[in-house]
KOLVO-414888 format. One record per residue (C-alpha): x, y, z. Coordinates in pm, 1 decimal. Layout:
BEGIN
          u          v          w
          X          Y          Z
...
END
This chain:
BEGIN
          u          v          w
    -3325.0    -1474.8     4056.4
    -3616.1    -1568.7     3790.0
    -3603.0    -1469.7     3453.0
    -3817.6    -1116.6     3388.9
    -4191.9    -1300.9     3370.5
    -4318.7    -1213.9     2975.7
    -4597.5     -988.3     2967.3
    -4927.8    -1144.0     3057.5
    -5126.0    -1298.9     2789.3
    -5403.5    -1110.4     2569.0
    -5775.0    -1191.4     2635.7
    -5992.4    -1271.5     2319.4
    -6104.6     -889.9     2331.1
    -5709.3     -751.1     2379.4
    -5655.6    -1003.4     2079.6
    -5950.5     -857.8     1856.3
    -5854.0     -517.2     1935.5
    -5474.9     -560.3     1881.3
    -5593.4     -727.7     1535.6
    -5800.2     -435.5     1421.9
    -5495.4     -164.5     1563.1
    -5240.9     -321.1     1352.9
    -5469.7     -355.0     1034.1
    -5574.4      -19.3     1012.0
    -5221.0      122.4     1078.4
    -5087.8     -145.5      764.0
    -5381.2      -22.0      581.4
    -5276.7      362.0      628.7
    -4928.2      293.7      536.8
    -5080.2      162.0      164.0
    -5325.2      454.2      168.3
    -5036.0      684.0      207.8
    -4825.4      513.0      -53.3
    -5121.9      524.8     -325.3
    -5158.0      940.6     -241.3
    -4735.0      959.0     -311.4
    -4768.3      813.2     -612.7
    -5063.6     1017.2     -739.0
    -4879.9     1340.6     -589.6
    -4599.9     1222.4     -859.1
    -4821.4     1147.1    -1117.1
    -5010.8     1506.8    -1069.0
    -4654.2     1665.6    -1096.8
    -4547.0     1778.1     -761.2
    -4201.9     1810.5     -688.8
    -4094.8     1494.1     -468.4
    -3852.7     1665.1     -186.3
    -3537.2     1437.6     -187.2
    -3458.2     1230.6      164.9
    -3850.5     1313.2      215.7
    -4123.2     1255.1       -6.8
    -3913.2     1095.0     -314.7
    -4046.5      744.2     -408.3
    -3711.8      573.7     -243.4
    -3755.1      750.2      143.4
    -4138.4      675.4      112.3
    -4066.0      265.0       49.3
    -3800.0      300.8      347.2
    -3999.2      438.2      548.6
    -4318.0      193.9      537.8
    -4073.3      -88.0      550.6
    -3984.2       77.4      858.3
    -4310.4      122.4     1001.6
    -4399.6     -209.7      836.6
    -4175.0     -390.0     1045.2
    -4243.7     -223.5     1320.2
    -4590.8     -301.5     1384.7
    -4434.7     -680.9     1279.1
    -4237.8     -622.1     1595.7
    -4512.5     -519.7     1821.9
    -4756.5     -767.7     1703.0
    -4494.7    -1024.3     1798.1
    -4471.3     -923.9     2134.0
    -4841.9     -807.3     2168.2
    -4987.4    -1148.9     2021.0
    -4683.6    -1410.7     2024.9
    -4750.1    -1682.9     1763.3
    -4934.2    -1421.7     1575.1
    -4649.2    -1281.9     1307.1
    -4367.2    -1385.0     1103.7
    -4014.2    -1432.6     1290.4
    -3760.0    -1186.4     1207.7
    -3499.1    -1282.1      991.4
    -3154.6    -1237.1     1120.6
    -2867.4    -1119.9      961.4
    -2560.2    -1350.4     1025.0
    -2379.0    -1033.7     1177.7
    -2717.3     -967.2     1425.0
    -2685.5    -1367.9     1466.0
    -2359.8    -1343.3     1660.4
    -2350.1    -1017.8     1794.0
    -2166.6    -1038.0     2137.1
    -2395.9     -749.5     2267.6
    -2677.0     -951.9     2305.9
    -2544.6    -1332.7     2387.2
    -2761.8    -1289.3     2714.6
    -2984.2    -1567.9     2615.9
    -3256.4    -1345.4     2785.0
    -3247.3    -1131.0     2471.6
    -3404.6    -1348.5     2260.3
    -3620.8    -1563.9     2529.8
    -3777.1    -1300.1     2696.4
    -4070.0    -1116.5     2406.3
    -3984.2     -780.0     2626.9
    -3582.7     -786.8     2536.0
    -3652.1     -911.2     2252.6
    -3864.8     -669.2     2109.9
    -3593.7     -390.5     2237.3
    -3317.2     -579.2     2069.4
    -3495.0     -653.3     1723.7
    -3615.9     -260.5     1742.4
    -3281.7     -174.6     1722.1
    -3123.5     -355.8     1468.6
    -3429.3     -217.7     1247.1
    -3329.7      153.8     1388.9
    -2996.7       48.1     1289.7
    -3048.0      -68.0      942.2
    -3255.4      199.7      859.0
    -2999.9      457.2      980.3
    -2743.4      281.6      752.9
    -2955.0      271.8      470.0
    -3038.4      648.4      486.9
    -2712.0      709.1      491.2
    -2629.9      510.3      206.7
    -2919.7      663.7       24.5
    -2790.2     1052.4       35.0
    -2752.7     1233.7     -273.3
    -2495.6     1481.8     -365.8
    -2177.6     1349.9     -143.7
    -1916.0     1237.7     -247.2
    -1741.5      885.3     -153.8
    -1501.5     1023.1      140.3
    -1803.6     1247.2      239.6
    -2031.3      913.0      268.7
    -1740.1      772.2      452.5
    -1766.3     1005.8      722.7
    -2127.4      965.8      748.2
    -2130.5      619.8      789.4
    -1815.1      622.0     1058.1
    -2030.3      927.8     1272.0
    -2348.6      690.6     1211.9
    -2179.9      334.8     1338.0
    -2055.5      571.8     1613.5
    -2359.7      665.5     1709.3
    -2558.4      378.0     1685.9
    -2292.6      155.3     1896.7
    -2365.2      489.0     2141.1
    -2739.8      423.3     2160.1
    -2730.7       42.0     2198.4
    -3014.7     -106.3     2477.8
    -2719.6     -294.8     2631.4
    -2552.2       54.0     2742.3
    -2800.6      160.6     2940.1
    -2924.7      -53.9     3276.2
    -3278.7      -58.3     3251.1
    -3286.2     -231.1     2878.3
    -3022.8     -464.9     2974.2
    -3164.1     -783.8     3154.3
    -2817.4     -874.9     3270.3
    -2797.4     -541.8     3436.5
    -3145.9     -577.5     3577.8
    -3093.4     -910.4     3733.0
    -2763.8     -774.1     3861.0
    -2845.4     -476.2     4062.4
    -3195.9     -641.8     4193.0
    -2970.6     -992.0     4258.3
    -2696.6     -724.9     4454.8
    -2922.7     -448.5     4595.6
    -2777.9     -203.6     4345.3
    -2389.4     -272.0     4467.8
    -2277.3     -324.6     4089.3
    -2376.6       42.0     4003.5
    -2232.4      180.6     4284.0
    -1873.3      -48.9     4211.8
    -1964.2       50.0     3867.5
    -1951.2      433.3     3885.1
    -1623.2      411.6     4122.7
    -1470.6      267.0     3816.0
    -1634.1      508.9     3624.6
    -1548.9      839.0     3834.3
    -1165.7      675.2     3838.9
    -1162.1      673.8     3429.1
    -1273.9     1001.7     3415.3
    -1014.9     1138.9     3713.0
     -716.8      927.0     3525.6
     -856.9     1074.5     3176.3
     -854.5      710.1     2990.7
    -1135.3      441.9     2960.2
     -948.8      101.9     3162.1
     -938.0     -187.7     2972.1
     -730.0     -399.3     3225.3
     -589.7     -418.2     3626.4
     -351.3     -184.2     3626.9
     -175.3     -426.1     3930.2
     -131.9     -733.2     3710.2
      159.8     -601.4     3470.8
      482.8     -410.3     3506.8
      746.1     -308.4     3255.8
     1096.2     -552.5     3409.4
      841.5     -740.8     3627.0
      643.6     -934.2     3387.1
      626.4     -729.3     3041.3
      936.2     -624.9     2846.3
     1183.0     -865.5     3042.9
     1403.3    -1022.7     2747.4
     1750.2    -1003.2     2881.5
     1912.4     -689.5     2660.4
     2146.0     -356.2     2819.8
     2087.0       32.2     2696.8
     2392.7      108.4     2482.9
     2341.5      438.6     2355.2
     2167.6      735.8     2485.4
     1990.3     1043.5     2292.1
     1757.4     1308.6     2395.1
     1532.5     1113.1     2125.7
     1565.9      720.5     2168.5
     1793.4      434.8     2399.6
     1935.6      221.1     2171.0
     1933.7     -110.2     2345.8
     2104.9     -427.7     2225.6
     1974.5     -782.1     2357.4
     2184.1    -1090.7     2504.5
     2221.2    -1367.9     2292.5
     2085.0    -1715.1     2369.7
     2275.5    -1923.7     2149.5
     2620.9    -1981.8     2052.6
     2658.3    -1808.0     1704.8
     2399.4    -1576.1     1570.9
     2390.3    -1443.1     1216.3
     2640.3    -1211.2     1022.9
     2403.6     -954.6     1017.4
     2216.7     -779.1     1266.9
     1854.4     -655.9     1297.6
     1762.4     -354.5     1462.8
     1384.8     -306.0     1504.6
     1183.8       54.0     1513.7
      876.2       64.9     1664.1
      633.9      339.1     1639.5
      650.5      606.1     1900.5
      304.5      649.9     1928.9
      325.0      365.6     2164.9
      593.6      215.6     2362.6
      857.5      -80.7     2261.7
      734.4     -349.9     2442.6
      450.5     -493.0     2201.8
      697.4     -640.7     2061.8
      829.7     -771.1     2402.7
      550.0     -842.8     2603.3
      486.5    -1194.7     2801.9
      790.2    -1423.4     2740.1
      588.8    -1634.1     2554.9
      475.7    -1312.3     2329.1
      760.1    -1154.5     2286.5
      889.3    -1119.5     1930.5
     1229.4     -987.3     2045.0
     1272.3    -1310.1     2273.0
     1151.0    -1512.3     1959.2
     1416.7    -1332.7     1743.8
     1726.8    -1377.0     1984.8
     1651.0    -1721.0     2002.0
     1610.0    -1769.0     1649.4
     1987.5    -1680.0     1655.9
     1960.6    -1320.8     1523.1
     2148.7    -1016.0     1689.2
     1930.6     -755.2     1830.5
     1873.4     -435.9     1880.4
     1625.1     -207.5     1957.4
     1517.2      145.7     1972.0
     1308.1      258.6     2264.9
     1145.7      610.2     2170.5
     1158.2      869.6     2444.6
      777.1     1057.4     2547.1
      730.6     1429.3     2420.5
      759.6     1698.3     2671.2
      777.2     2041.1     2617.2
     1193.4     2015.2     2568.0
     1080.3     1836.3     2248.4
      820.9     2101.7     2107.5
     1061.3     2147.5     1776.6
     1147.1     1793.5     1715.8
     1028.8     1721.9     1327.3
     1017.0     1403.0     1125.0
     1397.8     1513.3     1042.9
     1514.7     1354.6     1371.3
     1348.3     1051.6     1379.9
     1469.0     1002.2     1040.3
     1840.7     1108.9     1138.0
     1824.9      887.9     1448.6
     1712.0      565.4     1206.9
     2019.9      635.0      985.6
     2201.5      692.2     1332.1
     2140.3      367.0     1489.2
     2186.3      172.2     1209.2
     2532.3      349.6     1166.2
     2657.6      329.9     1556.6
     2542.7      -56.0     1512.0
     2790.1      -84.1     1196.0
     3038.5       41.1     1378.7
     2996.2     -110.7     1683.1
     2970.0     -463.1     1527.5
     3223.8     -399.5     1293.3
     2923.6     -507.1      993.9
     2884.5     -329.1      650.3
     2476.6     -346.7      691.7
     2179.9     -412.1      916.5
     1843.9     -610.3      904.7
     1586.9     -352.9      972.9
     1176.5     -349.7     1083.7
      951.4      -46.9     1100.5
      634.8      -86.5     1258.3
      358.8      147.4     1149.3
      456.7      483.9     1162.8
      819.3      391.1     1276.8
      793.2      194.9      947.3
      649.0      490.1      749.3
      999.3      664.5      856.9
     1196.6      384.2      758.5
     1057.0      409.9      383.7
     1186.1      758.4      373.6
     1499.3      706.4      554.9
     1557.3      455.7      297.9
     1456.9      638.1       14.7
     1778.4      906.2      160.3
     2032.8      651.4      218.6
     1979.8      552.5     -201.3
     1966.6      950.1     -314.2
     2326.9      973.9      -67.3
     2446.9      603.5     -235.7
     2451.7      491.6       52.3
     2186.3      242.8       39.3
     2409.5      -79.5      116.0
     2384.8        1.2      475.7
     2061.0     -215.0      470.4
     2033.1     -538.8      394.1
     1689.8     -556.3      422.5
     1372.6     -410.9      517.0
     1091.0     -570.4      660.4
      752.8     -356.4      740.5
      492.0     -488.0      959.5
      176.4     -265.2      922.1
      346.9       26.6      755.0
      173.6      279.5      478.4
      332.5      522.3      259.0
       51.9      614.7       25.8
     -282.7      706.1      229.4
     -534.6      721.7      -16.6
     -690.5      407.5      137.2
     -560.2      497.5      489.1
     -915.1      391.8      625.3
    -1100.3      533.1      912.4
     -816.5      765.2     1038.3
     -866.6      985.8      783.9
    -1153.7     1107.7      992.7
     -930.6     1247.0     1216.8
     -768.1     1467.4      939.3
    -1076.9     1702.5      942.8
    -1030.9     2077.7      976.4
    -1256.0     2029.1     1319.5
    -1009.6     1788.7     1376.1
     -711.5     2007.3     1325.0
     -822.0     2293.8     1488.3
     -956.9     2041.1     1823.0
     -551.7     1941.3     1822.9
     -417.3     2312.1     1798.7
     -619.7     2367.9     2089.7
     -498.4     2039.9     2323.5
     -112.7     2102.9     2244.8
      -34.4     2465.9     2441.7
      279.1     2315.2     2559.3
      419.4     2182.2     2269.0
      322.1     1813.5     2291.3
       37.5     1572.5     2266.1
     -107.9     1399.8     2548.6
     -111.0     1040.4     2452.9
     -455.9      985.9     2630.5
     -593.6     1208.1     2295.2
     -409.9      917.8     2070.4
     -584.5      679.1     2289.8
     -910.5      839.0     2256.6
     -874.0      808.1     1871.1
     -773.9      459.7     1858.4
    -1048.4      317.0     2098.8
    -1379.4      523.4     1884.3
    -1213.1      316.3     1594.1
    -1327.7       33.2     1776.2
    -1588.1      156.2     2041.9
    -1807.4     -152.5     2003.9
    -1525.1     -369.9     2167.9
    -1313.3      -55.2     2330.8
    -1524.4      145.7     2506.3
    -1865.5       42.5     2494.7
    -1805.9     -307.2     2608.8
    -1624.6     -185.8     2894.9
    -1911.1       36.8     2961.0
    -2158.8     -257.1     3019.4
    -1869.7     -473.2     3221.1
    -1735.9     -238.9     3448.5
    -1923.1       60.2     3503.4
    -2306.0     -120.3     3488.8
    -2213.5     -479.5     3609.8
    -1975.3     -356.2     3828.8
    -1715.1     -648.2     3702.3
    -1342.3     -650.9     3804.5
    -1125.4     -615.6     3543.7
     -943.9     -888.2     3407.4
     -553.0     -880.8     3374.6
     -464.5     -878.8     2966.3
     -102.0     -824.3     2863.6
     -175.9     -640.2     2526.7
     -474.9     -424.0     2662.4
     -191.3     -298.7     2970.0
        8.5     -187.7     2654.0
     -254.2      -52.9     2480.5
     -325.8      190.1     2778.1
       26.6      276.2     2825.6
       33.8      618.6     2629.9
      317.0      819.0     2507.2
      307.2     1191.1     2437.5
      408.8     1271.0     2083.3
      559.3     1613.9     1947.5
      269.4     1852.1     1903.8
      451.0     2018.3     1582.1
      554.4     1698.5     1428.6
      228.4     1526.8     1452.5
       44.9     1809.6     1283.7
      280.5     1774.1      998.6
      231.6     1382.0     1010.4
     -132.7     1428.0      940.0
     -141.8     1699.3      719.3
      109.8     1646.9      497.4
      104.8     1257.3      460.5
     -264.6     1177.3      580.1
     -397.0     1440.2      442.2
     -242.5     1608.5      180.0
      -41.6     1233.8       57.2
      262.3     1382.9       -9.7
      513.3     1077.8       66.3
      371.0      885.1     -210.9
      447.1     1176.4     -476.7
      872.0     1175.6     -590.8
     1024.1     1528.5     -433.5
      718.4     1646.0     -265.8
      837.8     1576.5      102.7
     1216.2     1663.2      221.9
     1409.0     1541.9      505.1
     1764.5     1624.8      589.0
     1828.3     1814.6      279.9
     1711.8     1563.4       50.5
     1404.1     1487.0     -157.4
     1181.0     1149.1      -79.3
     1147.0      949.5     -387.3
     1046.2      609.6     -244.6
     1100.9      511.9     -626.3
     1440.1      461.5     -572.9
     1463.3      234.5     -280.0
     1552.1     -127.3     -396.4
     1641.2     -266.1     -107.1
     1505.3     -606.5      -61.7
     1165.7     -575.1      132.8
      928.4     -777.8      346.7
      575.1     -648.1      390.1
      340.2     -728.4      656.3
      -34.7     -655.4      645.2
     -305.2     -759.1      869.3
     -644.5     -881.6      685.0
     -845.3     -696.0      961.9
     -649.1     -412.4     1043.1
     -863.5      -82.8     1121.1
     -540.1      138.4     1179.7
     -363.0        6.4      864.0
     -579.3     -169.1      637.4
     -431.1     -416.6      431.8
     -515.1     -232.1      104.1
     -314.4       64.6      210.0
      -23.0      -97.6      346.0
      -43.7     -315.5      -24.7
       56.7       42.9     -181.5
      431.4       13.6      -17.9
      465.5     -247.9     -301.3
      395.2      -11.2     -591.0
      651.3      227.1     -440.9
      943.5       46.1     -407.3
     1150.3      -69.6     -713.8
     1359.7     -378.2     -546.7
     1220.0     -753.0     -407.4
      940.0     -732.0     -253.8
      764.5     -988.5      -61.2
      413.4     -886.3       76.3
      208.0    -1150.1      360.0
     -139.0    -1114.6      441.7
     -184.6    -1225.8      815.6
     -476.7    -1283.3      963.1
     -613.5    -1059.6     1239.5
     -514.8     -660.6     1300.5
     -242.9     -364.8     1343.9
     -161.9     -612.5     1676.1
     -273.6     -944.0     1702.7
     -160.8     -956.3     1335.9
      190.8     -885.7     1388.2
      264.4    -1054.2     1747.3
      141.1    -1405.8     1683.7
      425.5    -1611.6     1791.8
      437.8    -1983.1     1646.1
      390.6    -2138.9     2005.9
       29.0    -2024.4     2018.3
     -118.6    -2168.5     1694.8
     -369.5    -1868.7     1637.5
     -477.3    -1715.8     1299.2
     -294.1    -1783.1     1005.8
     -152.6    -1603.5      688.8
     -126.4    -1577.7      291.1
      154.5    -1628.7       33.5
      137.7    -1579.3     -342.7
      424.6    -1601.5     -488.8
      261.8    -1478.1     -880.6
      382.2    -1157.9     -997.6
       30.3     -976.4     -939.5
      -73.3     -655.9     -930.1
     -356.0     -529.9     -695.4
     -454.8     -688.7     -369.7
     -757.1     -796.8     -508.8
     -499.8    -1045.8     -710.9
     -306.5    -1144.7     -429.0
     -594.5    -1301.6     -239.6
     -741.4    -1452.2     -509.0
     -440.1    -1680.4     -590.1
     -345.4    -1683.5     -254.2
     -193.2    -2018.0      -38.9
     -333.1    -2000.8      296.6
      -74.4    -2089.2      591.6
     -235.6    -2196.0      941.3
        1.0    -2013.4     1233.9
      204.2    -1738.4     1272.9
      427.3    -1580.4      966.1
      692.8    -1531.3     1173.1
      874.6    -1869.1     1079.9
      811.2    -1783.5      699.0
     1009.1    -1399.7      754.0
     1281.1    -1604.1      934.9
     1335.5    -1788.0      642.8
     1322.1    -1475.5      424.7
     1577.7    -1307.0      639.3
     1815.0    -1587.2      607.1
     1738.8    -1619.3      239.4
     1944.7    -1267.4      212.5
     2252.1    -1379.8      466.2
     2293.3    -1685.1      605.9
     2624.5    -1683.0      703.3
     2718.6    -1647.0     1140.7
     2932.5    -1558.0     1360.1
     3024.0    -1623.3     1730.9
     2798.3    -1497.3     1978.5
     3098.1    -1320.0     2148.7
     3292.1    -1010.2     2173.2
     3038.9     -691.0     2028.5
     2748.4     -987.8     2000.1
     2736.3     -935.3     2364.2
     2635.9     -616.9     2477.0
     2896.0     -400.2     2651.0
     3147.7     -658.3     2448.0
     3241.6     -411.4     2159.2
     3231.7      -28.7     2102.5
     2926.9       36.7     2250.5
     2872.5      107.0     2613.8
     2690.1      -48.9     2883.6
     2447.5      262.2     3018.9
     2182.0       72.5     3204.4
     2017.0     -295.7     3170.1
     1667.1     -330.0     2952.7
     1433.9     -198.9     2906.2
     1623.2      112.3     3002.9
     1453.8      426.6     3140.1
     1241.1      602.7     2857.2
      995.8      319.1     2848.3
      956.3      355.7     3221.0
      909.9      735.9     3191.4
      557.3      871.7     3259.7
END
C-alpha cells in the first residue's frame, strides 16, 4: 500500500491567509507578554505555576512553537526545522520512517515531544517540594506521557494504519485476542509461552536436589572436569524470581559457566509463597543461608564456602554475614560476592515509589491470604520500564497484531513467584523505607543485632551502569558498610543483562579501578574500561582467595558424600506454579 498522500498544497489565497493567522496569533502572544510585565510593574501579585514571569515565558514558547509546528505542515518550506534532541533523534517509537516523511505524522510526533518537554519542564519548575517529592512527580509524569504516546493508539500510528487497511482490520482483531488473553492470565506477554520450558531448554545444567526444606531445595551441580577447587560456591538468588537466570540457555547459563570453570556448585532454589508460608519473616531466609552453607561444610567435609547473593537474596547475605561475625563465626565464608545487591536505600531509585502509604495500603488489600501474587511484582517491575515493557508490546501485539517472538530472559521475566505477604511488608518498610539495615543494631535477626560494620569478609561487588532496580549508586553504598576487601565492578547494562553476560557473547563491557576512592563519582572517573563480560575478571578474584583443588570425586559428585540424592535439577519448587 502507498504511503498516506500529504495534505494537498495551499493556493496563493490559503497561503496569504495562513500568513496573516499565524502573525496575529505571534503578535498576541507579545501583546500578552508586554500586559504581564506591566501587571508586575503595577504591583499585582503574580500567582505562582500561573501568571509568574517563568510559566508566562513557558507558555509562549509553547504556543510559539506550536504555531512553528502548524505553519510547517500548513505551508511546508515556510518555517524553521525543529531541532531534535539526540534522545527524540533515536527514539525507537517513531523509527517508522513515515514519521518524519509524511508532514501529517510528523506534525503529531513533533507535537508531542513539545507536550512532552513542556510537561517535564513544569514539573521541574514547581515550588515548595522537596527532592523525593519532585521525584515522584517526574516518575508519575514519564508514566504518563509514555501512556499518551501517538504510537499507542491506531489511528496516529501510520504503521497501524497501513496495517489494518493492508489486512482488512485482521491485526486488531489478532491484536485484542492477545489482548483479552493478558488480561484473563493477569500479566502483559512479553514472549511465546511454547518456545521455553524449565528441563527442556532453560535451567538444564546437569545438577541433583540434595536437601529439602519447606523454604528452599538445595541442589548441588555435576562436575565437568577432573578436579575442581578446594572451596565451594553456593549461589542465592533472589526469591522474587526463580533460579534459573542464572541458568538459562546453555550458552547463558552462569551456573554451566561456573562448573566448567572448575568450581563446585551449589544452589538454592527458593520455594513460591502460599498461604502455609503467611508467617515466614526475613529470620528464615537468613537461617536457611547460614543453613546451607553449614549442610555444604559438612557434606564436603570444607571449613568455608564461596558465596553470591543476587539482589535481595544478596541483601540477606549482608546480614547473614554481619551474624555469622557477631556469633565468631565468620570463617565459614570465604568470600562474598554481590551482584546487584543494596544495603543502604537512600539512593534505591525508582522503587521507592512503591514505598508510598497508597502503596502500602494497595498491598494490605491484595494479600488476604497471606501471600503476594507475583503478577503484582511483575506489574511493578514492567511500569519501571513501560516504554520498552508494556507499551511496546502494546503497539506489537495488541495493534499490529504481531506474533510474539521466543526470548529466553523475557520467559523468565514472566515466570512469577509469590512472595510472603508479611515479610515483604517488612522488606519495604523497614529497609526501603524506613533504611534501617544501613544503621548498626537497628534491624535483628535470629537474636542478634545487624551491624554490617563488622563483616570483613573479603567481598566482590557487582553493579550494573544502567540498572533501574538497583542503581549503581546504591549498590556503591555496600562498600562503605563493610570493613574487609572490597572489590566493586561497574558492568555495563542492568539488574540482568548486567550480571548474565557470559564471555562467549562479547556484549557490553565493564570498569576496574583499582585507587583507593571514595564515592562513585571517583570510581568512574579513574576508571579502566574492559570490553566483555566481568565474569573472567571475578574468576580470577575467586581464585585469588583459594586456589588450591581437589578431585572431582567422592562428595564433589552429588549423591557422593553426606548429602542425599532427592530428585535430579532443577528439582520441583522451580517447577511449582
Amino acid at each position: 500500500m502507498a504511503d498516506t498522500p500529504p495534505p494537498a498544497m495551499p493556493s496563493l489565497a490559503d497561503l496569504q491567509h495562513w500568513t496573516w493567522l499565524l502573525g496575529r496569533a505571534q503578535q498576541m502572544m507579545i501583546e500578552q507578554g508586554f500586559d504581564a510585565i506591566r501587571a508586575s510593574d503595577s504591583g499585582l501579585p503574580a500567582i505562582p505555576g500561573l501568571t509568574d514571569p517563568e510559566t508566562l515565558a513557558r507558555t509562549r514558547d509553547f504556543w510559539s512553537e506550536s504555531l512553528t509546528l502548524w505553519q510547517r505542515l500548513l505551508i511546508p518550506g515556510q518555517a524553521e526545522p525543529v531541532a531534535e534532541t539526540p534522545a527524540q533523534a533515536r527514539d525507537k517509537r517513531f523509527k517508522d520512517p513515515r514519521w518524519r516523511e509524511n508532514p501529517l505524522f510528523d506534525w503529531i510526533r513533533q507535537s508531542y515531544f513539545l507536550f512532552s518537554d513542556q510537561m517535564l519542564a513544569q514539573v521541574e519548575a514547581v515550588k515548595g517540594v522537596d527532592d523525593k517529592q519532585r521525584e515522584q512527580m517526574r516518575f508519575a509524569a514519564r508514566g504518563f506521557l509514555d501512556a499518551v504516546s501517538p504510537s499507542n493508539f491506531p489511528a496516529t500510528n501510520p504503521e497501524v494504519l497501513e496495517k489494518t487497511l493492508e489486512t482488512g482490520g485482521q491485526n486488531l482483531l489478532k491484536g485484542l485476542q492477545n489482548m483479552l488473553a493478558d488480561l484473563a492470565k493477569g500479566q502483559v506477554t512479553h514472549t511465546d509461552a511454547s518456545a521455553f520450558e524449565v528441563g527442556r531448554n532453560l535451567a538444564v545444567t546437569p545438577g541433583k536436589v540434595v536437601h529439602r526444606t519447606d523454604l528452599y531445595e538445595l541442589i548441588q551441580y555435576t562436575p565437568t572436569t577432573e578436579s575442581v577447587l578446594s572451596t565451594p560456591l553456593v549461589i542465592f538468588p533472589p526469591w522474587i524470581n526463580r533460579f534459573y537466570i542464572l541458568d538459562l540457555t546453555p550458552e547463558k547459563s552462569f551456573i554451566r559457566w561456573a562448573v566448567e570453570q572448575g568450581i563446585t556448585v551449589f544452589l538454592v532454589s527458593w520455594r513460591s509463597a502460599d498461604a502455609s508460608m503467611k508467617d515466614v519473616a526475613w529470620d528464615d531466609y537468613i537461617a536457611a543461608q547460614i543453613e546451607a552453607i553449614d549442610l555444604i561444610r559438612t557434606g564436603l567435609d570444607v571449613p568455608a564456602v564461596h558465596t553470591i547473593g543476587y539482589c535481595v537474596a544478596g541483601t540477606t547475605l549482608a546480614a547473614t554475614l554481619a551474624i555469622l561475625a557477631a556469633r565468631g563465626e565468620a570463617d565459614k565464608v570465604s568470600t562474598a560476592t554481590f551482584f546487584t545487591a543494596q544495603v543502604d536505600f537512600t539512593k534505591a531509585g525508582e522503587l521507592l515509589h512503591f514505598v508510598a502509604d497508597d502503596q502500602i495500603a494497595l498491598l494490605k488489600t491484595l494479600t488476604p491470604d497471606g501471600f503476594l501474587d507475583g503478577r503484582y511484582m511483575a506489574s511493578v517491575f514492567n511500569q519501571l520500564r513501560g516504554r520498552d515493557l508494556i507499551w511496546n508490546y502494546v503497539t506489537n501485539n495488541y495493534l499490529l497484531g504481531k506474533d510474539y517472538a521466543p526470548f529466553d530472559l523475557l520467559h523468565w521475566n514472566g515466570d512469577t513467584t509469590n512472595l510472603p505477604a508479611g515479610w515483604h511488608m517488612r522488606y519495604l518498610l523497614d529497609l526501603y523505607r524506613d533504611n534501617l539495615l544501613a544503621k548498626p543494631g537497628a534491624l535483628s535477626a535470629l537474636g542478634v543485632p545487624i551491624d554490617l560494620g563488622r563483616v570483613e569478609t573479603p567481598a566482590y561487588i557487582q553493579a550494573g551502569r544502567e540498572d533501574h532496580i538497583a542503581p549503581a549508586e546504591s549498590v556503591w553504598a555496600l562498600t562503605e558498610h563493610f570493613r574487609g576487601e572490597r572489590k566493586f565492578v561497574l558492568a555495563g547494562s542492568g539488574h540482568i543483562a548486567g550480571v548474565v553476560n557470559p564471555p562467549s557473547a562479547g556484549k557490553y563491557q565493564y570498569w576496574l579501578n583499582p585507587a583507593p576512592v571514595t564515592t562513585l563519582a571517583d570510581f568512574i572517573a579513574g576508571a579502566v574500561e574492559t570490553k566483555g563480560s566481568w565474569w573472567p575478571d571475578w574468576l580470577g578474584w575467586l581464585r585469588n582467595h583459594g586456589a588450591d583443588s581437589v578431585a572431582a570425586t567422592g562428595a564433589r559428585q552429588p549423591g557422593g558424600g553426606g548429602l542425599p540424592v532427592l530428585d535430579d535439577a532443577p528439582g520441583r519448587y522451580v517447577r511449582a506454579r
